[in-house]
C-alpha positions in Angstrom: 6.8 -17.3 5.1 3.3 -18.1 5.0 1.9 -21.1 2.6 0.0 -19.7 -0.5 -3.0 -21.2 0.9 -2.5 -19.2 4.2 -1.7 -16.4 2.1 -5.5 -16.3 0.4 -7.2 -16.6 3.5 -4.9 -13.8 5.6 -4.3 -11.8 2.6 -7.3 -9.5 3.1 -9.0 -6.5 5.5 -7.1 -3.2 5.9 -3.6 -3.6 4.3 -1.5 0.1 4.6 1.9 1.2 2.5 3.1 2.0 6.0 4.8 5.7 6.5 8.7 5.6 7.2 9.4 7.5 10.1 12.4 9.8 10.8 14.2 11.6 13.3 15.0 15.4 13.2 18.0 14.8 11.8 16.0 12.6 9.1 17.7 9.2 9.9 15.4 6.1 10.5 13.7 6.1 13.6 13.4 2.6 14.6 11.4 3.4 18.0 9.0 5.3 15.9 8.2 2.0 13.7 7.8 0.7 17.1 5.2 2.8 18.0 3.3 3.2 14.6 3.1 -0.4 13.8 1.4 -1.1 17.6 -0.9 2.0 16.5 -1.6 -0.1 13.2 -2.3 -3.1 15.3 -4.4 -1.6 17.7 -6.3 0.2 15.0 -7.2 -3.9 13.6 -5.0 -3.4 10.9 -4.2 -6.9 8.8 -0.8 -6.0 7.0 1.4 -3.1 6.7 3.7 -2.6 3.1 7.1 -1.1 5.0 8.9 1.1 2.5 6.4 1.1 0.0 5.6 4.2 -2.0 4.2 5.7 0.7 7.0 5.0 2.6 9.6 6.9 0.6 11.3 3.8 -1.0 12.7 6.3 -3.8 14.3 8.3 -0.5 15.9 5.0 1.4 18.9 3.3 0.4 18.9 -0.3 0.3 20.6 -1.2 3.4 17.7 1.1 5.3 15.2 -0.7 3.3 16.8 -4.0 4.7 16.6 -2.9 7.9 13.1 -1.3 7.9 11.8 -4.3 6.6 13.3 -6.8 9.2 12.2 -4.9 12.1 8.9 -4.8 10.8 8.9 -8.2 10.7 10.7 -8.6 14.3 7.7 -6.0 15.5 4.6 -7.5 13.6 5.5 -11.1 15.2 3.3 -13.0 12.7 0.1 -10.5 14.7 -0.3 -8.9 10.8 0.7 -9.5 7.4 4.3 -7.9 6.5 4.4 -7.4 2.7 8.1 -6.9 1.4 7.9 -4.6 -1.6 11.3 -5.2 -4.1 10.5 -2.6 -6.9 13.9 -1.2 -7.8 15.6 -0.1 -11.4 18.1 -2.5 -11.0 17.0 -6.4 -11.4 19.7 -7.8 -8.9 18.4 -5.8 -6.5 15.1 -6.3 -6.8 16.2 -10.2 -6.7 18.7 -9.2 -3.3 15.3 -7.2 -1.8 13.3 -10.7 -2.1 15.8 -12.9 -1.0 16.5 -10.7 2.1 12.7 -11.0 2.6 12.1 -14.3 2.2 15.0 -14.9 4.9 13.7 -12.1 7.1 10.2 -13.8 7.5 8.4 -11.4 5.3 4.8 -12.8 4.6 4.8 -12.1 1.4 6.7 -10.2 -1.5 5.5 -7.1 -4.0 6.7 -6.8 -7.1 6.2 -3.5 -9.4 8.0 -1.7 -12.2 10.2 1.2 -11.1 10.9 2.0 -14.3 10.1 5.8 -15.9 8.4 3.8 -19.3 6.2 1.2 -19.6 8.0 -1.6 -20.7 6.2 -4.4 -23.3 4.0 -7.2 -21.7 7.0 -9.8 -22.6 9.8 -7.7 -20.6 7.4 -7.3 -17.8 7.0 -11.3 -17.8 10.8 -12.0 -17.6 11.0 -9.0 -14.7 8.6 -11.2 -12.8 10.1 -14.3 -13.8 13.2 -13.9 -12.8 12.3 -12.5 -9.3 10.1 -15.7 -8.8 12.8 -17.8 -9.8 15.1 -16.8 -7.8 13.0 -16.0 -4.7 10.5 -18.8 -4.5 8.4 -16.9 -2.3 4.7 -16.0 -2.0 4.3 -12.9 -4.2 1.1 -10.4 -5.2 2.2 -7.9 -8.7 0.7 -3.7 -8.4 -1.0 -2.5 -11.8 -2.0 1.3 -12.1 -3.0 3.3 -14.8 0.9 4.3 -15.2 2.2 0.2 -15.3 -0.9 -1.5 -16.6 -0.8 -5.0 -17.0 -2.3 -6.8 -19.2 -4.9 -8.9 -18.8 -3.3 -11.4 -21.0 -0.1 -11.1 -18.9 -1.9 -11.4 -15.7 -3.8 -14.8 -17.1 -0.5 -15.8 -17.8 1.3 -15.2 -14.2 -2.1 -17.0 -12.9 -0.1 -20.1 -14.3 2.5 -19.4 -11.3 1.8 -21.1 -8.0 3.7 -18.2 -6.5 1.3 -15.8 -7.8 -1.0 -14.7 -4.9 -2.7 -11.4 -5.3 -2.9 -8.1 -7.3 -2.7 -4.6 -6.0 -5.2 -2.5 -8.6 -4.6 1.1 -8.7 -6.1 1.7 -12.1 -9.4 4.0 -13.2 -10.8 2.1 -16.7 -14.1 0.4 -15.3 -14.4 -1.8 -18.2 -10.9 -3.4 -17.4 -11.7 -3.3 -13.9 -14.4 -4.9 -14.3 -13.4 -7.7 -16.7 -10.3 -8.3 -13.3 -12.4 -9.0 -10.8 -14.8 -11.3 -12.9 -12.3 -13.2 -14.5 -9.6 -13.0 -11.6 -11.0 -12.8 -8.6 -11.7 -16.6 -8.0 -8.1 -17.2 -8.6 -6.2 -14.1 -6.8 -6.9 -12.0 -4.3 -7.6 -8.4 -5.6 -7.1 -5.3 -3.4 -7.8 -2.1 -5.0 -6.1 1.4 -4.1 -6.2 4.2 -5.8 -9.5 6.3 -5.9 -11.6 4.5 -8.3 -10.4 1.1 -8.0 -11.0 1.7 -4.5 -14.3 2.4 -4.7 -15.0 0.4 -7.6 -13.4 -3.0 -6.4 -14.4 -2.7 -2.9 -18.1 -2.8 -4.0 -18.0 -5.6 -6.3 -16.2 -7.7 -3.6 -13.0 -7.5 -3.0 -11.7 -8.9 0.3 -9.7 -5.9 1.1 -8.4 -2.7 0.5 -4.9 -0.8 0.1 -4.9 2.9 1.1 -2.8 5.5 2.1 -5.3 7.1 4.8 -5.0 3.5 6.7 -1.9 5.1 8.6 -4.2 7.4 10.7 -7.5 6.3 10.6 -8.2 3.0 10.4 -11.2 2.3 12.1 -12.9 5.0 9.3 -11.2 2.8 6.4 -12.7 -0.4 8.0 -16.1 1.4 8.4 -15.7 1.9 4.1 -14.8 -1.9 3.3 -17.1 -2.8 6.1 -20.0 -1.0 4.3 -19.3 -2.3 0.8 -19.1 -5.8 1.7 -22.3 -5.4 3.3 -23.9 -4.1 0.4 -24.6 -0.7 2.0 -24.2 1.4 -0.6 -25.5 4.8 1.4 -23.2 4.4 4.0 -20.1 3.6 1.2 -20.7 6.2 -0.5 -21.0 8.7 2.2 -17.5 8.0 3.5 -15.9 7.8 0.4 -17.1 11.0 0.0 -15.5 12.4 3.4 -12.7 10.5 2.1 -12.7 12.1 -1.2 -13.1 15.8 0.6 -9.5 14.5 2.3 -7.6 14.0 -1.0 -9.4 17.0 -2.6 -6.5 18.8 0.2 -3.9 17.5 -2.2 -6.0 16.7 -5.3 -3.9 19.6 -7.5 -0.5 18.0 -7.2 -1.2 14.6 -8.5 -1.9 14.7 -12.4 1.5 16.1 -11.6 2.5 12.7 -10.7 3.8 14.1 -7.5 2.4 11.8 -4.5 1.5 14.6 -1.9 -0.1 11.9 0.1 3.1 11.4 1.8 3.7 14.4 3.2 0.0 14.6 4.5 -0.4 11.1 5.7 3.1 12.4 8.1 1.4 15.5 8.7 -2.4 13.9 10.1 -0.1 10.9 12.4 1.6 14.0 13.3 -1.3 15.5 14.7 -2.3 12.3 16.3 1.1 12.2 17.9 2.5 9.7 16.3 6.6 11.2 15.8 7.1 10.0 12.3 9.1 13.2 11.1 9.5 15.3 7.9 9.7 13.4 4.7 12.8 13.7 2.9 13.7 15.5 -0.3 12.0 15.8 -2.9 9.2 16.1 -1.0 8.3 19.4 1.2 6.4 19.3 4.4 2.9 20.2 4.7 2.8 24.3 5.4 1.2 26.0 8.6 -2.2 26.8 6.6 -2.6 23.2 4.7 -2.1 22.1 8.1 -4.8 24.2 9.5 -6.8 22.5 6.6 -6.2 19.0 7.3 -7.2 19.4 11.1 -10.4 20.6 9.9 -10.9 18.0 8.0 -9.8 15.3 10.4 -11.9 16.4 12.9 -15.1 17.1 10.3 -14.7 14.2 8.1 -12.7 11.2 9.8 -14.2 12.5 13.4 -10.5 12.3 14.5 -8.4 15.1 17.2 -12.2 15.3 19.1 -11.7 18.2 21.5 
């Protein structure tokens, strides 16, 4: 594993929750992470999250989450940032999944709450604690509007020489604001999310987590490239192409249900990038949301020219 201060200086740029690609007969596909992780690298991509939420973690077992994550590693070859997320219901698990990462070579671990209730601030400190204990490794925490952390709790992991960066996925401005002016010196903040994303990326923030990343990168480098520049035009034009993207499968999420898997699979698919159907409980994207999402590749990310 990296140092922590190799960590804050690599720990930035375009960093995707990496698709998990199947075969037809929906078992890992090994040469497929082959090929999509030398797609990420050739695309300038800085670190991929293998089996993140994105990547179906809820779908793999651990022993395919093991083995997703050490090939990653295997493929990356220190060229990118390989971010080992550990979020499971069970704490020993979680503490296996960091362990395994930490002898893998993983860069770095992530640590969120799996659970279905948000937990008080003190059993979310002892979650952490223990992982960090036992793992000793290099670790950023995820905070959304479903698992807020508090900023008193994130002050307090600050204490933690372990304690790298955050992954921001939440929508209150005030809070978001108040994180990156009190934080931001110490950690290093990616946003996600909508707008965090948008948020974040113009006050600063070094880099950026997003979905989209997995099939057009050089259109989410453009974004981050624009709001560290202080172009604000040119930011908020493509986040609003962006935003005409996610409006495809804007219906399903108050419903909690992360459609963005399914069409993330769907666009690489049309790129022709064999990453397969996701598995239950998702459904794939039909014949005329397909239709839809080529259009808007090709209007809005300038992707599958003719």
């Amino acid at each position: 594993m990296l140092t922590v201060d190799q960590l804050r200086e690599r720990l930035k740029g375009l960093i995707v929750p990496m698709v998990t690609p199947f075969d037809a007969e929906g078992r890992l596909a090994l040469s497929a992470v082959h090929r999509v992780i030398q797609f990420l690298l050739d695309g300038g991509v800085d670190g991929i999250i293998p089996g993140d939420l994105v990547g179906e973690f809820h779908a793999l077992t651990l022993e395919e989450r093991r083995i997703l994550l050490k090939e990653s590693v295997q493929v990356a070859k220190g060229r990118m940032l390989v971010i080992a997320l550990t979020a499971d219901p069970s704490l020993s698990n979680a503490i296996e999944l960091a362990r395994f990462a930490r002898e893998v070579g993983a860069d770095v671990i992530k640590l969120a709450l799996p659970y279905p209730y948000v937990p008080p601030p003190s059993a979310i400190f002892e979650y952490f604690r223990q992982i960090n204990e036992a793992a000793d490794a290099p670790f950023l925490v995820e905070s959304s509007d479903q698992m807020t952390l508090p900023l008193s709790l994130i002050a307090e992991l600050c204490r933690w020489p372990n304690f790298v960066g955050l992954e921001e996925l939440g929508t209150d401005l005030g809070r978001l604001d108040r994180l990156f002016r009190e934080f931001s010196s110490r950690l290093i903040i990616l946003p996600s999310g909508e707008a965090a994303l948008l948020f974040l990326s113009l006050m600063g923030a070094p880099g950026l987590v997003a979905a989209e990343i997995n099939f057009a990168p050089a259109f989410v480098r453009a974004f981050l490239s624009a709001c560290q520049k202080r172009d604000l035009d040119r930011a908020l034009d493509l986040f609003g192409r962006r935003r005409r993207y996610r409006d495809l499968l804007r219906a399903s999420l108050p419903q909690n249900i992360p459609m963005f898997t399914p069409y993330a699979k769907a666009a690489m698919e049309l790129l022709g990038l064999p990453v397969g159907k996701p598995r239950p409980p998702f459904e794939i994207v039909s014949a005329e949301e397909r239709g839809r999402l080529r259009e808007v590749l090709k209007k809005e990310f300038g992707l599958l020219a003719e």
